[in-house]
RODO-2510 file (C-alpha; in nm, 4 decimals, decimal comma):
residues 477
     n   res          X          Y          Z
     1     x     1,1716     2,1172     0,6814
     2     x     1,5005     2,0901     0,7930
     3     x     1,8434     2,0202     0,6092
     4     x     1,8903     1,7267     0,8287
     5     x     1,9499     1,4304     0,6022
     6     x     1,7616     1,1029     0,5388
     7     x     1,8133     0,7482     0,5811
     8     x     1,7331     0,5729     0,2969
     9     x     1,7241     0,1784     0,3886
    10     x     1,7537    -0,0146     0,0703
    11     x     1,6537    -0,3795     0,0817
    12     x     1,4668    -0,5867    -0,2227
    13     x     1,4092    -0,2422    -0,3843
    14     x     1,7742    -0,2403    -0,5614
    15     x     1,7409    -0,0164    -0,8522
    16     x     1,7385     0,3746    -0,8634
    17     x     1,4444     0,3816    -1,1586
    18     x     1,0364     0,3641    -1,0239
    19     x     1,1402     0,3670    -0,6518
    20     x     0,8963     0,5905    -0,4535
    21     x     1,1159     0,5483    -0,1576
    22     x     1,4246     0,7575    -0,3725
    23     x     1,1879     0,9618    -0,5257
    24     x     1,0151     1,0925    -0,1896
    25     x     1,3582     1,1122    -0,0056
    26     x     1,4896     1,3290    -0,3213
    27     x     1,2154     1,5307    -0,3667
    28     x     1,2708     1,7923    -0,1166
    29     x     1,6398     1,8748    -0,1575
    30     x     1,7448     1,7242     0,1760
    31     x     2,1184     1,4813     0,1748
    32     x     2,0000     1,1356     0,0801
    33     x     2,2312     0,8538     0,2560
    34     x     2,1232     0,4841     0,0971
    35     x     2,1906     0,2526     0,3468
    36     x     2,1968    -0,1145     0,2885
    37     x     2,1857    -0,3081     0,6627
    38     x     2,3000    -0,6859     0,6827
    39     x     2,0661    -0,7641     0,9556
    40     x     2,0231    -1,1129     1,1227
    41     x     1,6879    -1,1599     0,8493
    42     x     1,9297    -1,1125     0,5308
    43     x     2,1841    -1,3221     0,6318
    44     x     1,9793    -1,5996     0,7350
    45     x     1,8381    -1,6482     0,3387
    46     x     1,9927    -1,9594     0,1250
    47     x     2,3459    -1,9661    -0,0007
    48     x     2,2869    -1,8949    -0,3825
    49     x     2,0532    -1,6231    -0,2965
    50     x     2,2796    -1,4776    -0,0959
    51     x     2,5595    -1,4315    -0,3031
    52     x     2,3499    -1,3191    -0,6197
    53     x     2,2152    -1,0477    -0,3682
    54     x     2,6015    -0,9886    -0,3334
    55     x     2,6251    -0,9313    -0,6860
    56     x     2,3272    -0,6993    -0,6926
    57     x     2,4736    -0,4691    -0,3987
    58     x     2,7892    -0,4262    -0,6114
    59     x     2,6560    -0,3192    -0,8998
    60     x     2,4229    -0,1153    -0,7360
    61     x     2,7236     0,0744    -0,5528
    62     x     2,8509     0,1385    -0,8513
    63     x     2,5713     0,3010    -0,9690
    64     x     2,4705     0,5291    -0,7132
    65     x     2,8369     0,6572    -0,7307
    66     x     2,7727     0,6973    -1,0833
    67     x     2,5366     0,9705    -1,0340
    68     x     2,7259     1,0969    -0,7606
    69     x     2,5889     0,9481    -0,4412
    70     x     2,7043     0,6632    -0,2808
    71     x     2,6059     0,3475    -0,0754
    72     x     2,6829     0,3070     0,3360
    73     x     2,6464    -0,0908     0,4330
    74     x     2,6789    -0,1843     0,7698
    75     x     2,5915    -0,4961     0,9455
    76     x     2,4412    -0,5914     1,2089
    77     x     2,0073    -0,5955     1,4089
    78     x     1,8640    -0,3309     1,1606
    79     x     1,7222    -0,0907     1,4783
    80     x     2,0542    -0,0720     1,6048
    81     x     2,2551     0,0298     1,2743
    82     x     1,9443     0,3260     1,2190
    83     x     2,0080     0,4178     1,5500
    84     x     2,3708     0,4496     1,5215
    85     x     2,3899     0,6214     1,1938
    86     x     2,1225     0,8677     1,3402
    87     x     2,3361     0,9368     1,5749
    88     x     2,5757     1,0253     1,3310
    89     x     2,4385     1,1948     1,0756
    90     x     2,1751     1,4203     1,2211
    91     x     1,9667     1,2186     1,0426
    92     x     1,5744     1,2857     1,1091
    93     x     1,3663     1,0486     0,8681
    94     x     1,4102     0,6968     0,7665
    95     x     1,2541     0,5805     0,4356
    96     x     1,2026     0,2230     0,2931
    97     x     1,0695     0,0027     0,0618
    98     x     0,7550    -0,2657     0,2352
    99     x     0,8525    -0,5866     0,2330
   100     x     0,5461    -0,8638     0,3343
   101     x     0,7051    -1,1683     0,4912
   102     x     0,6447    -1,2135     0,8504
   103     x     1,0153    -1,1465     1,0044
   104     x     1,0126    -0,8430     0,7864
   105     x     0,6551    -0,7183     0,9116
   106     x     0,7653    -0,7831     1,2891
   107     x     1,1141    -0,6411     1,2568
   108     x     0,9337    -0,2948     1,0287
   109     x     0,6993    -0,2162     1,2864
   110     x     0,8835    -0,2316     1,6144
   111     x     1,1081     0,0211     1,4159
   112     x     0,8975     0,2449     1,3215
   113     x     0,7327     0,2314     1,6885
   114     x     1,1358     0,2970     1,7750
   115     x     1,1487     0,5494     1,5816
   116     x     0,8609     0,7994     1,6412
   117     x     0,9838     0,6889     2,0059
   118     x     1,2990     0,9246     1,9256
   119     x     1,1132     1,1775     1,6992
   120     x     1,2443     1,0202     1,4262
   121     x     1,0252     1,0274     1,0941
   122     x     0,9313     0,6572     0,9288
   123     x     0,7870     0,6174     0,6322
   124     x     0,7231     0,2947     0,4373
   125     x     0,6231     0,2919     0,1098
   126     x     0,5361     0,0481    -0,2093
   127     x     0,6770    -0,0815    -0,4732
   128     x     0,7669    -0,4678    -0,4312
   129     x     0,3856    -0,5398    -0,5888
   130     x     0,1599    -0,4333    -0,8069
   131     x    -0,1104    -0,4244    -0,5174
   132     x    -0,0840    -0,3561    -0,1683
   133     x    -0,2334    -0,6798     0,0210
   134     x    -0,4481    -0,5260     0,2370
   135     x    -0,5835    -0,3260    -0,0803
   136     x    -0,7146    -0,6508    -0,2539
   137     x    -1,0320    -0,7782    -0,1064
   138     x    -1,3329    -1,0356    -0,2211
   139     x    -1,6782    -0,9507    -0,2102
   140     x    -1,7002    -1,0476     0,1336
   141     x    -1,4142    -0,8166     0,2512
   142     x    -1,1695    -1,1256     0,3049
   143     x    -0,8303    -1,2201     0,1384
   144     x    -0,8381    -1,4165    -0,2354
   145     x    -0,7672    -1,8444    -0,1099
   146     x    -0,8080    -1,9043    -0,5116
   147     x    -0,5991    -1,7094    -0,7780
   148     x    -0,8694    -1,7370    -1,0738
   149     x    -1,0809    -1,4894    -0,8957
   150     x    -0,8063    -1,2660    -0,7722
   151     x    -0,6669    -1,2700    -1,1137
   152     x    -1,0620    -1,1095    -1,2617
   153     x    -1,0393    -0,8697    -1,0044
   154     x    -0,7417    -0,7455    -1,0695
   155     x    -0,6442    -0,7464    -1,4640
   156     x    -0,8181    -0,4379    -1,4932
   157     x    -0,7119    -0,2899    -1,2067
   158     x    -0,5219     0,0728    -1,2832
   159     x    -0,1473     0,0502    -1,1674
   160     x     0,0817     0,3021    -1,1133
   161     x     0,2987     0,4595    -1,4180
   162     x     0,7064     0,3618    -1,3196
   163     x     0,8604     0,7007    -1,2325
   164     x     1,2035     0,8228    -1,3417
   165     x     1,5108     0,7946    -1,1972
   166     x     1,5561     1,1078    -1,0236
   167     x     1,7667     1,4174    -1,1699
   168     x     1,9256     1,4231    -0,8568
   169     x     2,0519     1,2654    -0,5466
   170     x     2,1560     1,5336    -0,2750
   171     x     2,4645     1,4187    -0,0673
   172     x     2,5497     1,4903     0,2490
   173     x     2,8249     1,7066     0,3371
   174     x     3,0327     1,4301     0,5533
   175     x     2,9400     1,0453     0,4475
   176     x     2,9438     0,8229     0,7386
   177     x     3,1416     0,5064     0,7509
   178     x     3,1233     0,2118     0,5836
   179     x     3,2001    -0,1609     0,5922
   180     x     3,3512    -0,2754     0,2913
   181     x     3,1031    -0,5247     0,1268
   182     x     3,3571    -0,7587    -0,0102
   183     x     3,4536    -0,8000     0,3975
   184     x     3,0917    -0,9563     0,4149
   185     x     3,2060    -1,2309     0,1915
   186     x     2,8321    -1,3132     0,0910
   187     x     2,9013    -1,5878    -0,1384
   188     x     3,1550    -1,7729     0,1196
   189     x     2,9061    -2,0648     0,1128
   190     x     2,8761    -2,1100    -0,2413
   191     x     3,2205    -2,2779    -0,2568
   192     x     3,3225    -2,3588    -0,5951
   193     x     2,9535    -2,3335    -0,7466
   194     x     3,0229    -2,0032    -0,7684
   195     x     3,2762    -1,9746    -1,0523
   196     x     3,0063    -2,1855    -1,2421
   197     x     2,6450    -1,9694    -1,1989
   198     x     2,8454    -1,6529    -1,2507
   199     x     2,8605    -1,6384    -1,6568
   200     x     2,4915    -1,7713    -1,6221
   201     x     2,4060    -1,4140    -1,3840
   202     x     2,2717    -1,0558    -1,5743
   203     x     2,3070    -0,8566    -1,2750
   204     x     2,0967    -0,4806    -1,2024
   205     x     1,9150    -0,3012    -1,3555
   206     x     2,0202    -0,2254    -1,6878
   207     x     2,0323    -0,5865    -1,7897
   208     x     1,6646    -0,6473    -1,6573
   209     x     1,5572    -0,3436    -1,8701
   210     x     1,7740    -0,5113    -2,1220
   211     x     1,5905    -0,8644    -2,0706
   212     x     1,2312    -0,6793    -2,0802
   213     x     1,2621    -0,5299    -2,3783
   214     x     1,4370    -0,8315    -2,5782
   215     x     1,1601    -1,0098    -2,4218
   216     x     0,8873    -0,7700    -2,5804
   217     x     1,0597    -0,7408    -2,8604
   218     x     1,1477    -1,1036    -2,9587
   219     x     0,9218    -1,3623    -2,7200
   220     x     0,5817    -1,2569    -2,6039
   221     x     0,3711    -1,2899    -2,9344
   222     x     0,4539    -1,6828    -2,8526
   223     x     0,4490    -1,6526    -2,4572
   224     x     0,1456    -1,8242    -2,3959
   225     x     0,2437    -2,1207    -2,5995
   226     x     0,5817    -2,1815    -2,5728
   227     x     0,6364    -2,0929    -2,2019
   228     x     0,6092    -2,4299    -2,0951
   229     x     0,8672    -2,5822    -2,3204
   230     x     1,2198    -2,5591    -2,1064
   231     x     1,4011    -2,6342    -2,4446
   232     x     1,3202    -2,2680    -2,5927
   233     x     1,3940    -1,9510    -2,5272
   234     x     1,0354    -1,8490    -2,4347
   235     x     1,0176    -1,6683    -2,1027
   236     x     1,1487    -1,3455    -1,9930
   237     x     1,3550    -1,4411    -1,7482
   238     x     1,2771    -1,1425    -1,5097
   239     x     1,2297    -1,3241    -1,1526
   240     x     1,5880    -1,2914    -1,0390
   241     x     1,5552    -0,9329    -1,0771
   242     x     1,1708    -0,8964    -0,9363
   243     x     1,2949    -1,0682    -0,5734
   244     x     1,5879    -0,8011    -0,5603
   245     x     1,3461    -0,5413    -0,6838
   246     x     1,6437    -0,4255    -0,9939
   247     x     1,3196    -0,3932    -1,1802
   248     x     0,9587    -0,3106    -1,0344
   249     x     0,6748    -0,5418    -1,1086
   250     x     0,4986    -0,2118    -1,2218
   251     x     0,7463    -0,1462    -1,5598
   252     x     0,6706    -0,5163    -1,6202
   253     x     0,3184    -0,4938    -1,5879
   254     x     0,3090    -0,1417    -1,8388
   255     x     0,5168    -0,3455    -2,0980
   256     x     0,2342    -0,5630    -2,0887
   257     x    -0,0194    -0,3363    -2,1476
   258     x     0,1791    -0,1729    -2,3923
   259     x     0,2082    -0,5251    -2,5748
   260     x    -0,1432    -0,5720    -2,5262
   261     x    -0,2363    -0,2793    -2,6995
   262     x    -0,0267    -0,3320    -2,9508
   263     x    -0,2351    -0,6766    -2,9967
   264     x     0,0625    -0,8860    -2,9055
   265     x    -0,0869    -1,2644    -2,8185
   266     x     0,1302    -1,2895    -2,5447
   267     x     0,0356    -0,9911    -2,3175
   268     x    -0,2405    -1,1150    -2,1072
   269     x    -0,0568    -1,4886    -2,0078
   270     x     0,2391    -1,2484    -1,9292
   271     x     0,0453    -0,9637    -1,7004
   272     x    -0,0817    -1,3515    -1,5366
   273     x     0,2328    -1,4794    -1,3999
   274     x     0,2857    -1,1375    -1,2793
   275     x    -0,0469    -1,1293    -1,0521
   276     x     0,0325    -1,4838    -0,9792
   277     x     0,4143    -1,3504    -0,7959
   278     x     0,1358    -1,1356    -0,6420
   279     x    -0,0862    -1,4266    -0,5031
   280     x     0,2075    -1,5602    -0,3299
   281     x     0,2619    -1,2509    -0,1634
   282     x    -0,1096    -1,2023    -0,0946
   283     x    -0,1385    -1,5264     0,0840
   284     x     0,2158    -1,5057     0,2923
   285     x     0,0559    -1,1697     0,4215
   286     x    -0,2729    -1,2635     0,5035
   287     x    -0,1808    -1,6821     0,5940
   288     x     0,2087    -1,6184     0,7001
   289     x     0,1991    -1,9884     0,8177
   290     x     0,2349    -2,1202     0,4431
   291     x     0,6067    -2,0356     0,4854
   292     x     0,6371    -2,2877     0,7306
   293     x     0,3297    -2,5742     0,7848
   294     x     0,0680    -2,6970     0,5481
   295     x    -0,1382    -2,4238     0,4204
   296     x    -0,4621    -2,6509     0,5026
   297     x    -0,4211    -2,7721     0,8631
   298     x    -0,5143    -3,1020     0,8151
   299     x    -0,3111    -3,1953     0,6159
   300     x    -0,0747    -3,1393     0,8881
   301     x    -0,1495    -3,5009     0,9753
   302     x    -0,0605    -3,6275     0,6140
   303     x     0,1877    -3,9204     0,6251
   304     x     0,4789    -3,7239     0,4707
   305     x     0,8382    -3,8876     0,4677
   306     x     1,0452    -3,5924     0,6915
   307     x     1,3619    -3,7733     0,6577
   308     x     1,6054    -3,5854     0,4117
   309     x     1,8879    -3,8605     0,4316
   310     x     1,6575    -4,0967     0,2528
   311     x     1,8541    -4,2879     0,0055
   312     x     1,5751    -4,1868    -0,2610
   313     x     1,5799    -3,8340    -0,1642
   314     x     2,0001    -3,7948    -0,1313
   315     x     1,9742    -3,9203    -0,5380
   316     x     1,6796    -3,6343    -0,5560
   317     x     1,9052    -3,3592    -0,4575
   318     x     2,2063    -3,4938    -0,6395
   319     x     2,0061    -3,4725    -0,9753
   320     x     2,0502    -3,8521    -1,0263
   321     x     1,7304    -3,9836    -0,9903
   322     x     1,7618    -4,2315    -1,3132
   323     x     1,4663    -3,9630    -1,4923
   324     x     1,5978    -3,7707    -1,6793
   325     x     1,3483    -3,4740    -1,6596
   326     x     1,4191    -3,4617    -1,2931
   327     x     1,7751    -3,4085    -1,2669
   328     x     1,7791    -3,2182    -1,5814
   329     x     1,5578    -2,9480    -1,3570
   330     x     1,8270    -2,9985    -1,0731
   331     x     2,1433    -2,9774    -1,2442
   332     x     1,9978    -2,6177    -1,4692
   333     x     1,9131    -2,5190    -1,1358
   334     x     2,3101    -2,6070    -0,9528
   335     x     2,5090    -2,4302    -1,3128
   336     x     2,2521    -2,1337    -1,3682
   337     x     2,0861    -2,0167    -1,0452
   338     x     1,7291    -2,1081    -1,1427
   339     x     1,5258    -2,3802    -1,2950
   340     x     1,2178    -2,3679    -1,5537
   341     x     0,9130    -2,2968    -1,4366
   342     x     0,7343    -2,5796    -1,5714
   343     x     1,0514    -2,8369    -1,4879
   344     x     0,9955    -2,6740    -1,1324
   345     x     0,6631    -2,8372    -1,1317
   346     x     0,7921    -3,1941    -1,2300
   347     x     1,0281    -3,2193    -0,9740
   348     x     0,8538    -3,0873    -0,6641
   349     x     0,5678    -3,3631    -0,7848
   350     x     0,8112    -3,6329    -0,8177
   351     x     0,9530    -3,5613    -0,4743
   352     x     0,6614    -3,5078    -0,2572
   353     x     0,4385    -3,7893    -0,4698
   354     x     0,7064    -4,0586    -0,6194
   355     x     0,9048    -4,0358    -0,3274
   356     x     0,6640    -3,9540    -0,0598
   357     x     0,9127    -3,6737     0,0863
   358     x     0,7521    -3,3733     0,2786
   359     x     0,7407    -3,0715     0,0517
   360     x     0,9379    -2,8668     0,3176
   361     x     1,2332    -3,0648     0,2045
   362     x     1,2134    -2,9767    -0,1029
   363     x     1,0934    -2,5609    -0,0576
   364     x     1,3840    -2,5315     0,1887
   365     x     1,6738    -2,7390    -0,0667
   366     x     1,5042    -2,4950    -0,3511
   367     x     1,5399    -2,1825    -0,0689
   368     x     1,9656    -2,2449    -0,0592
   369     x     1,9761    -2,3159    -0,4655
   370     x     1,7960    -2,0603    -0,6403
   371     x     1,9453    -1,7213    -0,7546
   372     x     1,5628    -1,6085    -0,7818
   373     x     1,4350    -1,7287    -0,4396
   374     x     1,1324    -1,5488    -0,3438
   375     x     1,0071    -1,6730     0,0029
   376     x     0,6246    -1,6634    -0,1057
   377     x     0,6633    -1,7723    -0,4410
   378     x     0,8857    -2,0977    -0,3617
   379     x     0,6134    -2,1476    -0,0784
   380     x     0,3169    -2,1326    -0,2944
   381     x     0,4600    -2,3027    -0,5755
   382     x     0,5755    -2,6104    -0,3460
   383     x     0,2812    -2,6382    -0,1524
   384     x     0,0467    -2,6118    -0,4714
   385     x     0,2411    -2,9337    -0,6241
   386     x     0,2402    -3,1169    -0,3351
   387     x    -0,1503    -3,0779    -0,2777
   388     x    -0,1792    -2,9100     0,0254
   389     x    -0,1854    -2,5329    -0,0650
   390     x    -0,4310    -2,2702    -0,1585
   391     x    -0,5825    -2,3378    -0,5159
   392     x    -0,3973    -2,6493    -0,5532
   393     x    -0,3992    -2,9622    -0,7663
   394     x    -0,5486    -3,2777    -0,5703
   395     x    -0,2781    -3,4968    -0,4304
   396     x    -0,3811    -3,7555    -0,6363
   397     x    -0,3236    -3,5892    -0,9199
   398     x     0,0567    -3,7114    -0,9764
   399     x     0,3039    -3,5668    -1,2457
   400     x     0,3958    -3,8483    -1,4795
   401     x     0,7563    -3,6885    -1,5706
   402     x     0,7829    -3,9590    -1,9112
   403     x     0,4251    -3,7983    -2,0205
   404     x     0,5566    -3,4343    -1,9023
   405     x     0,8580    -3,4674    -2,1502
   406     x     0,6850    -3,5972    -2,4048
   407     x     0,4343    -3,3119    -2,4233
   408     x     0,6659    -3,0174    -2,3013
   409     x     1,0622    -3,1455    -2,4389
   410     x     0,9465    -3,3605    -2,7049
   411     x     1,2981    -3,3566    -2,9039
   412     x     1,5053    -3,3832    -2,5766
   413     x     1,6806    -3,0740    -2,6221
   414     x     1,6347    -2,9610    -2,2634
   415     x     1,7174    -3,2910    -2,1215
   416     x     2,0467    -3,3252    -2,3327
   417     x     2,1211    -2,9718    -2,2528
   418     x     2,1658    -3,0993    -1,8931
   419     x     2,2426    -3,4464    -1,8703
   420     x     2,6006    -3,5570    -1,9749
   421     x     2,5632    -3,9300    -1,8756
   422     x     2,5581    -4,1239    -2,2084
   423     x     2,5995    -3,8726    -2,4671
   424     x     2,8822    -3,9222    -2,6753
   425     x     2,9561    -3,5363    -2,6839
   426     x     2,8367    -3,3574    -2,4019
   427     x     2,6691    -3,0650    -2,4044
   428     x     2,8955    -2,8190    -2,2465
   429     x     2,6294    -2,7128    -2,0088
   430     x     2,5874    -3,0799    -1,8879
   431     x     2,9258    -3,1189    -1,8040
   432     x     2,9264    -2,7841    -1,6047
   433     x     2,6980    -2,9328    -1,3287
   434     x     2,9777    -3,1413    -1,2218
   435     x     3,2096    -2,8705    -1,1933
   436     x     2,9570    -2,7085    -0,9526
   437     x     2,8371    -2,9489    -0,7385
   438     x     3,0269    -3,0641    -0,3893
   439     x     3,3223    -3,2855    -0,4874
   440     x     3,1940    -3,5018    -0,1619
   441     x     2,8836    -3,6072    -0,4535
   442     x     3,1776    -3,7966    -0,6349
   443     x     2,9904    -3,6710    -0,9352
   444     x     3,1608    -3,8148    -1,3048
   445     x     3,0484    -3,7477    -1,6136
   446     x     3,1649    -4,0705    -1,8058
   447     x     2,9824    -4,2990    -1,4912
   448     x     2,6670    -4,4515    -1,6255
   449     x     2,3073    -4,2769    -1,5966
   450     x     2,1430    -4,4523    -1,3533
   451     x     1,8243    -4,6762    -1,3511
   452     x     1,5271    -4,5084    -1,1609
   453     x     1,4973    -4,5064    -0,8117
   454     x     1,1545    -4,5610    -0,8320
   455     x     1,0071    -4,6315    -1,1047
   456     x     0,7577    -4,4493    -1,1904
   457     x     0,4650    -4,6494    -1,1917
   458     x     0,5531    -4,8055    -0,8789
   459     x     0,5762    -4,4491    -0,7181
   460     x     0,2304    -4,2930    -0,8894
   461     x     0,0821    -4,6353    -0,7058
   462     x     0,2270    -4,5021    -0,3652
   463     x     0,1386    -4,1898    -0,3909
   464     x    -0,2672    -4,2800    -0,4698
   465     x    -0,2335    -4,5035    -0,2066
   466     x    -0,0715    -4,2346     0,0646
   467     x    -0,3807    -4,0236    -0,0512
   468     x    -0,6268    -4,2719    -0,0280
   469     x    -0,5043    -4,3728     0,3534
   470     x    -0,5828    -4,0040     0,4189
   471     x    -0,8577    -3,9240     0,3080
   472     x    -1,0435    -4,2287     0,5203
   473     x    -0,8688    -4,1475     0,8299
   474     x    -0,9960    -3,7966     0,7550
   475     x    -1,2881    -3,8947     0,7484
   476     x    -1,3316    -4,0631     1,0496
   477     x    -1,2220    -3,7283     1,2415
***
């Protein structure tokens, strides 16, 4: 082998620890230049994820200069910046991390056709999932469509042990240019929302090592119980950091097993969610279309309100829908970045089934808000609510969100951690969502909580009755 360096194209793989990618490029001695490329596909994502990507490319600059190595961004179509900093550098290889959504696919493999083109090595390898999709088949050689069965084939599945960070990264003798990051101004959009998510952020990877072990160490014997109450505690907050890859779903996974071992109760529900992030990915490979269309075709022809202006569906987004699970969800979601899991579920239902608006309203408003946007994941999630997705719910099985508190906030601690709008001393994270939302909303935290836009039995009755008009002209086909 040569001395000629190699390109190392970082892009949701943003850690230095378990990172085949680094570890291959180091292994042999060569210079290693990380290269992080704002291509036409990044910059397209949602405004919050955006700049908490941002944050992630800082920190991680800092880190590779730490161990004395640095980071190169540049910006522009990702075959033309390889190109130009093979030209140069001298560089002859390229290495990367797979990514599994469609653009990414496309974009991957006319480079690396580009590439041997030029006698320039490309190699791809894993690390954003447990499993590669391709390597997880049913009996009859197809792709899983329900998760229950992917999950049995899978739990005992050996997965690789996380490797090290390495001892060394070799620099080149001459660094190419870079842009300065800060010029990208990646969180230009988020306005004055910013200033407001930031405390809320634990950014790279030390703090998702951090989170994993408190995690371990303090919340999964009562995972599997308490995960669905928003009010606690209870989760291990990890997702923000699995999208950007500052941790690999493989240390995650081995902390399971550990905890499993160790008898821990909440191990196995844990590992679950895990292989769950990978059914999303596992169906965006193998059906890319449930990014953007009904995951079952007919229901394509489902009667769907597409109009976001909707009166209904402007108080939806603002978080003042008059229930007060509902906007709770939305306003955690517009002061921290993300949203509860199980609050997650609420509102999508009572969007797509109260309000009879088209899920892809709601995946793409979700797709500019969340610091832990994933595309398959947000996809899956939405399109499971809504009734229309792989291993779904029926549509006529409709969230009741006064039932849904009951059960899951009984004491109203979630919902008074988010609503200011009666209380006669705010919670200080209530009154933070109207620092961060537009000042266009008119938003005020001493105006009175308003009464339902639907109510709710009035909307569970539409919704039944939506379905119901379906299915017989379904029928009939």
């Amino acid at each position: 082998m040569s001395d000629r360096p190699i390109l190392l194209w970082l892009r949701r793989d943003l850690r230095l620890s378990d990172h085949p990618a680094l570890t291959a490029a180091c292994a042999g001695g060569r210079p290693v230049i990380p290269v992080f490329i704002l291509d036409p596909e990044t910059e397209a994502i949602g405004s919050a994820p955006l700049w908490r990507l941002g944050l992630a490319l800082e920190h991680l600059r800092d880190r590779f200069a730490h161990v004395g190595s640095r980071m190169v961004f540049r910006r522009g179509p990702a075959l033309e910046v390889l190109r130009e900093l093979i030209r140069q550098t001298g560089a002859s290889e390229v290495f990367w991390s797979r990514l599994y959504d469609p653009a990414s696919i496309v974009r991957d493999a006319e480079i690396r056709v580009e590439l041997k083109h030029q006698g320039i090595g490309a190699r791809s390898f894993g690390g954003h999932v447990l499993f590669e999709p391709d390597s997880v088949r049913n009996r009859d050689g197809g792709y899983y469509r329900v998760f229950t069965p992917m999950w049995k084939a899978v739990r005992a599945r050996p997965v690789e042990t996380p490797l090290p960070v390495p001892r060394a990264i070799p620099a080149p003798s001459v660094w190419p240019a870079s842009e300065d990051l800060a010029d990208w101004r990646l969180g230009a959009a988020m306005g004055r929302g910013a200033a407001v998510l930031a405390p809320h952020q634990r950014v790279g990877e030390e703090a998702a090592q951090d989170r994993l072990g408190r995690f371990m160490a303090e919340a999964i014997d009562r995972y599997g119980a308490d995960r669905d109450l928003p009010g606690r505690a209870a989760t291990s907050g990890l997702s923000e950091h699995l999208t950007l890859g500052e941790i690999s779903p493989h240390q995650a996974w081995h902390a399971g097993v550990r905890a499993q071992a160790e008898g821990r109760g909440g191990a196995e529900p844990f590992q679950r969610e895990l292989v769950w992030r990978e059914f999303a990915c596992h169906l965006m490979y193998h059906t890319p279309h449930i990014l953007t269309r009904s995951w079952r075709s007919d229901w394509d022809r489902f009667l769907w309100s597409a109009d976001p202006a909707r009166p209904e569906v402007a108080a939806w987004r603002q978080a003042r829908t008059g229930v007060d699970i509902v906007d709770a969800g939305l306003r955690e979601m517009y002061v921290t970045g993300r949203m509860h899991n199980r609050v997650r579920m609420i509102v999508a239902s009572y969007l797509t089934k109260h309000l009879g608006a088209h899920w892809k309203i709601g995946m793409d408003w979700l797709a500019d808000c969340l610091t832990d946007w994933d595309p398959a994941s947000n996809a899956l999630g939405w399109q499971w609510v809504a009734g229309c997705g792989p291993d779904a719910a029926p549509y006529f099985r409709v969230f009741n969100p006064a039932t849904q508190a009951a059960k899951f906030d009984p004491d109203g601690q979630y919902r008074r951690r988010w609503i200011a709008e009666g209380a006669r001393v705010p919670e200080d994270t209530a009154l933070s969502y109207f620092e961060a939302v537009p000042r266009a909303w008119r938003m005020r935290p001493d105006a009175p909580y308003p009464a339902p836009v639907v109510p709710l039995a009035e909307g569970r009755e539409r919704a039944l009755q939506a379905y119901g008009a379906f299915k017989a002209a379904s029928s009939v086909l």
